[in-house]
VEXDREN-708547 format. One record per residue (C-alpha): residue number from 0; residue in three letters; chain; y, z, x. Coordinates in nm, 4 decimals. Layout:
residues N
REC_NUM_ALA_A_Y_Z_X
...
//
This chain:
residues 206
REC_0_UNK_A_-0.3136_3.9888_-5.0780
REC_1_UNK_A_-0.1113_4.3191_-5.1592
REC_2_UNK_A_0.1543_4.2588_-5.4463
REC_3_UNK_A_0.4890_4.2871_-5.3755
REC_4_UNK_A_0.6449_4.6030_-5.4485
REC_5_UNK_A_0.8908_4.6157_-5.6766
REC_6_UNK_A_1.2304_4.7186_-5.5510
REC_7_UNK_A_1.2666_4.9751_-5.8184
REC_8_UNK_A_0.9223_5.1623_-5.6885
REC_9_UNK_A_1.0470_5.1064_-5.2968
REC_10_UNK_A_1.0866_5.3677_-5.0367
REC_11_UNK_A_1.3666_5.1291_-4.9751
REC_12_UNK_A_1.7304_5.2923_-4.9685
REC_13_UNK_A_2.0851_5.1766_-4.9087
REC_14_UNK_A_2.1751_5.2195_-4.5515
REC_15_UNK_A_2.5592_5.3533_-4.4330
REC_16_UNK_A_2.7258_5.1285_-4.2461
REC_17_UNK_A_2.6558_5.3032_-3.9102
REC_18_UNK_A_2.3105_5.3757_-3.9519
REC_19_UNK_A_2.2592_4.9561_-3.9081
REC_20_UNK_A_2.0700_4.8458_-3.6082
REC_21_UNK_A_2.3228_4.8072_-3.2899
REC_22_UNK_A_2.5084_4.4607_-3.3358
REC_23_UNK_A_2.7901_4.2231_-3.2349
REC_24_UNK_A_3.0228_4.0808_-3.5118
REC_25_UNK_A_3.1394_3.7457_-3.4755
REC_26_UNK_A_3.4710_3.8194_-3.3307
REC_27_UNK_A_3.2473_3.9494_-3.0537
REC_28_UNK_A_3.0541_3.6240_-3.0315
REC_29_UNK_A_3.3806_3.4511_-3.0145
REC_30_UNK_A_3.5035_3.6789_-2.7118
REC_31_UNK_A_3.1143_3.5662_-2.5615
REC_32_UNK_A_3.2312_3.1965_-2.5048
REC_33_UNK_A_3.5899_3.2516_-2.4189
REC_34_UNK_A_3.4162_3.5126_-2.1398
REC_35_UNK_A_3.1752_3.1704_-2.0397
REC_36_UNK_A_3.4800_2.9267_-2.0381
REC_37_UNK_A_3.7132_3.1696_-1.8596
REC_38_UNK_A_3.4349_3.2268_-1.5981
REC_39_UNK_A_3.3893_2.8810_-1.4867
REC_40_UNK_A_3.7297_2.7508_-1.5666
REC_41_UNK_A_3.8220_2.7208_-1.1970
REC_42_UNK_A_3.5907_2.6812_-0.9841
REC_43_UNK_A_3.6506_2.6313_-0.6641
REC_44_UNK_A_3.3268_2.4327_-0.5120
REC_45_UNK_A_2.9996_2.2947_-0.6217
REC_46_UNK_A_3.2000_2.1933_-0.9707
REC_47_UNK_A_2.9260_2.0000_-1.0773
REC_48_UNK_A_2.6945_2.2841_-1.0379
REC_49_UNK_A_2.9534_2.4967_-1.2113
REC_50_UNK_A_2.9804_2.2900_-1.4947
REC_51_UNK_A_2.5775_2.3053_-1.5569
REC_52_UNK_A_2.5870_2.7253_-1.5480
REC_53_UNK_A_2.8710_2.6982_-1.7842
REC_54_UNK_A_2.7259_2.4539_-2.0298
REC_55_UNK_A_2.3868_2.6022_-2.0058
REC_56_UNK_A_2.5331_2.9715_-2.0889
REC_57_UNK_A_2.7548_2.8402_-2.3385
REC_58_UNK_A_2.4675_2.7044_-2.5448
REC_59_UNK_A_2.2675_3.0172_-2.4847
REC_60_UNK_A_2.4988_3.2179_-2.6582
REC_61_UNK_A_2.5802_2.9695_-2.9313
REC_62_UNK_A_2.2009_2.9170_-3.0173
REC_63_UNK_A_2.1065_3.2848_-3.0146
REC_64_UNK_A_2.4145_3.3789_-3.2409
REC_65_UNK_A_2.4370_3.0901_-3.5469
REC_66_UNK_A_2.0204_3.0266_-3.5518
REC_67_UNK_A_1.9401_3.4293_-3.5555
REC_68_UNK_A_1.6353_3.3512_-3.3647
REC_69_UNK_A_1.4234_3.5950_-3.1032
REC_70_UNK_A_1.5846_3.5250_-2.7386
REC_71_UNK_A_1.2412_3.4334_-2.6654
REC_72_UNK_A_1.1548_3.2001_-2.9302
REC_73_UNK_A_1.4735_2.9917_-2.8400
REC_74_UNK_A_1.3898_2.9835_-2.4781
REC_75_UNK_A_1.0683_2.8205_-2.5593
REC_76_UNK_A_1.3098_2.5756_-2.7639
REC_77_UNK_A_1.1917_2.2078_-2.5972
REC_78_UNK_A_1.4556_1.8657_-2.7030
REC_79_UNK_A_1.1857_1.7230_-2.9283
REC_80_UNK_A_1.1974_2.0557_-3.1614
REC_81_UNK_A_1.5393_1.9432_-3.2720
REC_82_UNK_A_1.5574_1.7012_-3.5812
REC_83_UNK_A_1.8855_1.5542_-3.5244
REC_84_UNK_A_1.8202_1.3249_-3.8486
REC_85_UNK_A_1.7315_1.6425_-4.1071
REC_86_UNK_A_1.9291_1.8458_-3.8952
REC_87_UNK_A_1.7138_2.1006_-3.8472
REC_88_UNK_A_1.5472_2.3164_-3.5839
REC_89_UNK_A_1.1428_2.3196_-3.5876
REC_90_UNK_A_1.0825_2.6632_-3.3792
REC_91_UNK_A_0.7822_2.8061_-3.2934
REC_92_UNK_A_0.7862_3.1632_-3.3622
REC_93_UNK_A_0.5844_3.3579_-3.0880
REC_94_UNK_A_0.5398_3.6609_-3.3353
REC_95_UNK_A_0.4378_3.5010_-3.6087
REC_96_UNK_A_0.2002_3.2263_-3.4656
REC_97_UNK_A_0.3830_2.9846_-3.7061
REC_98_UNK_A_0.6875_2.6963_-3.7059
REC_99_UNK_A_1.0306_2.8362_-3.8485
REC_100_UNK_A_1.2801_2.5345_-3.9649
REC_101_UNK_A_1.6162_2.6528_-3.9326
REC_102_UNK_A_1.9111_2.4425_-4.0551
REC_103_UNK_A_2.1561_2.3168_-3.7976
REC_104_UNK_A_2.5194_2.2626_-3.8629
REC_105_UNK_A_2.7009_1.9389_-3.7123
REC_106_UNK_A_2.9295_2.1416_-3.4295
REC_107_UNK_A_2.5871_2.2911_-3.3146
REC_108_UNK_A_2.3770_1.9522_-3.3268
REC_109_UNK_A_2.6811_1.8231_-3.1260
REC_110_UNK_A_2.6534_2.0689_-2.8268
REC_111_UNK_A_2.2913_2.0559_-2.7979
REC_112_UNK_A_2.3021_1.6684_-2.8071
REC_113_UNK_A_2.5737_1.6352_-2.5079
REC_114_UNK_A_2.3884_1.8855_-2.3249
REC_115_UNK_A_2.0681_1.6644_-2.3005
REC_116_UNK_A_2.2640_1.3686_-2.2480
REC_117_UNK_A_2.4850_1.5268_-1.9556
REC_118_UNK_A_2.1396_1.7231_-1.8226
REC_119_UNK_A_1.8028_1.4745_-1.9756
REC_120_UNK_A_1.4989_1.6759_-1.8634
REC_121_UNK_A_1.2735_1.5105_-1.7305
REC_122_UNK_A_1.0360_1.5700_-1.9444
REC_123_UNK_A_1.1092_1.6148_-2.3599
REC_124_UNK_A_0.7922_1.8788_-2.3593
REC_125_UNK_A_0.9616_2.0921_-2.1103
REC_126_UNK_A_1.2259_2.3810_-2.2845
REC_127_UNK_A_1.5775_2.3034_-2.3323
REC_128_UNK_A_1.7343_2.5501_-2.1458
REC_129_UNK_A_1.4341_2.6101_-1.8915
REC_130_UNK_A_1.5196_2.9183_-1.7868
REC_131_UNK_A_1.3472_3.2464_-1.7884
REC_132_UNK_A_1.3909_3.5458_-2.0216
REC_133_UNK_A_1.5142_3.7782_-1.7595
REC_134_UNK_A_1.7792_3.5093_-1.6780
REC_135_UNK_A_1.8496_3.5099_-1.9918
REC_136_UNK_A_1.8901_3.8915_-2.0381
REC_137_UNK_A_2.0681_3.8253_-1.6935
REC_138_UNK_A_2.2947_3.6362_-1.7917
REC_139_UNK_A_2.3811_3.7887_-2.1846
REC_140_UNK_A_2.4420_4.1174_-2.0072
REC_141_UNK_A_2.6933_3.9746_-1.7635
REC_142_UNK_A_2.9209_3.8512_-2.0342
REC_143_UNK_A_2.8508_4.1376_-2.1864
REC_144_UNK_A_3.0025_4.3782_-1.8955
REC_145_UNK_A_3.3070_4.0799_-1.8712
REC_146_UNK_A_3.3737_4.1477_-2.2854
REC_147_UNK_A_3.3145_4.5308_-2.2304
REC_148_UNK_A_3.0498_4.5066_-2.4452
REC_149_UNK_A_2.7592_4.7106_-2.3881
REC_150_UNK_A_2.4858_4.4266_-2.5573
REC_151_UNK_A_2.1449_4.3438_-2.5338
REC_152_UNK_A_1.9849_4.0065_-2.7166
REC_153_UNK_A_1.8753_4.1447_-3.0133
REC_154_UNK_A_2.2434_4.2253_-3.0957
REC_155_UNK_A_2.2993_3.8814_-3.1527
REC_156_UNK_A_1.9830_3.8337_-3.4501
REC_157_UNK_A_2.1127_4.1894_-3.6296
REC_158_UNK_A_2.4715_4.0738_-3.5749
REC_159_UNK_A_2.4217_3.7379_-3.7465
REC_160_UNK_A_2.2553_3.8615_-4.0365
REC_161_UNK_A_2.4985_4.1355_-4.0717
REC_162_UNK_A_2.7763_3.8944_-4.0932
REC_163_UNK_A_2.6271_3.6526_-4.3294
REC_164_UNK_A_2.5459_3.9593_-4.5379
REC_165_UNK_A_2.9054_4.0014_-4.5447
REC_166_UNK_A_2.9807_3.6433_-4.6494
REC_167_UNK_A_2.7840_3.6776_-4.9615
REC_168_UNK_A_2.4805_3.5159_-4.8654
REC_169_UNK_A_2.2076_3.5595_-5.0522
REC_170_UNK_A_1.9051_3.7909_-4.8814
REC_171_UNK_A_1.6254_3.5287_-4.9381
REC_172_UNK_A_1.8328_3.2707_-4.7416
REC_173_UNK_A_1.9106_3.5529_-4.4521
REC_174_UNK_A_1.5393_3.5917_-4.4607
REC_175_UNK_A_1.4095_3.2900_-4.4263
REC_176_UNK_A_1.6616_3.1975_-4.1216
REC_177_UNK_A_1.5387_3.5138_-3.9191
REC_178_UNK_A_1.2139_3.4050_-3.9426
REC_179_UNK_A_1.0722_3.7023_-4.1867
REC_180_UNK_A_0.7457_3.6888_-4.3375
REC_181_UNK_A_0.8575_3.9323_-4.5550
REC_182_UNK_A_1.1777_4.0015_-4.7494
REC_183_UNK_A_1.1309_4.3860_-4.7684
REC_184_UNK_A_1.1451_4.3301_-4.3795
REC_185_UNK_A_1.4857_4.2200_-4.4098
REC_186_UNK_A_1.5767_4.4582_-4.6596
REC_187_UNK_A_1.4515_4.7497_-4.4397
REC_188_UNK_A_1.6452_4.6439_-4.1641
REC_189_UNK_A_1.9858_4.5273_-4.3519
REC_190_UNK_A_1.9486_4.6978_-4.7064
REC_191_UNK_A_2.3456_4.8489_-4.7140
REC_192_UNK_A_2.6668_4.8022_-4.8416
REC_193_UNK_A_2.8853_4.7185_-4.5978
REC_194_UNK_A_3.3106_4.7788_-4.6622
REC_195_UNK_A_3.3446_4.4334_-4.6291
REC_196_UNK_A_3.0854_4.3325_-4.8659
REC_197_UNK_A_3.2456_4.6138_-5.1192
REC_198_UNK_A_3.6215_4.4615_-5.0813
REC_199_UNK_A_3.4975_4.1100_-5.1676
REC_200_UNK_A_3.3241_4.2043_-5.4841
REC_201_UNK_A_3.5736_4.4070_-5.5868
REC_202_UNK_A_3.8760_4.1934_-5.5388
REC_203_UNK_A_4.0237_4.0355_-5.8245
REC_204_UNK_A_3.8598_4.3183_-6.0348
REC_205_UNK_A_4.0917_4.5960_-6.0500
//
């Protein structure tokens, strides 16, 4: 096994903001499901039909944005892989051939418990959302043209760790939620500075 290089002998270097991978921030997210709730707010036949596209969006969005993971890994994403007692997701992680446990807050537990109580599958092996990755795709990009936001899935993964960069979380813990193998992978991809990060450190100092 190679050693780990040390950062100080890396061809790693600090990034400028806008040389990051294309992402959403979280006020972006945020627009996402007010886009979902404003679509189906109304509608005007087949409610109960309405209600399932909304919910099943809804958590779409919410589980590609707060768990960081691949679109595709979370589509494969079947009720049995949650742990509602450790709270924690169990995913199978297509490119790495291995299980990734992601913690799971209580608001998210919470939608993805009502959902299979308002929609049980009818069989726990089967995916949670059971839909395909073009719908998927479909279906990001459409609240995507709503929002005016020109987005593709893998905004969502960069976007997250972006903004918990921002909050001051430490890049081990970013790592190990997006599923790295590797944490010179994430510090390739999100080695930078960002304002944000600057004005929190330096607050209070001057």
């Amino acid at each position: 096994m190679q050693a780990p290089v040390p950062y100080g002998q890396s061809s790693l270097r600090l990034k400028e903001y806008d040389q990051l991978s294309p992402h959403i921030i979280r006020r972006d997210y945020q627009d996402f499901l007010n886009a979902v709730d404003r679509r189906y707010a109304h509608p005007t036949k087949r409610a109960e039909k309405a209600q399932w596209f909304h919910d099943r969006a809804r958590l779409l969005l919410q589980l590609i944005w707060e768990t960081g993971c691949r679109v595709g890994d979370i589509l494969s994403a079947k009720p049995g892989d949650f742990d509602f007692k450790s709270k924690v997701l169990n995913l199978s992680v297509k490119k790495r051939r291995n299980v990734n446990t992601i913690p799971l807050d209580d608001s998210l537990l919470l939608e993805v418990s009502n959902f299979l109580r308002n929609y049980p599958p009818a069989d726990y092996q089967w995916p949670l959302l059971d839909i395909s990755k073009v719908a998927a795709w479909k279906i990001i990009k459409k609240y995507g043209v709503m929002t005016g936001i020109p987005v593709h899935p893998h905004m969502f993964r960069h976007g997250l760790a972006i903004h918990l960069l921002e909050s001051n979380v430490p890049i081990p813990i970013i790592s190990s939620r997006l599923g790295h193998s590797n944490i010179l992978t994430t510090l390739r991809y999100y080695l930078v500075i960002t304002p944000e990060v600057q004005r929190q450190f330096v607050a209070g100092k001057l």
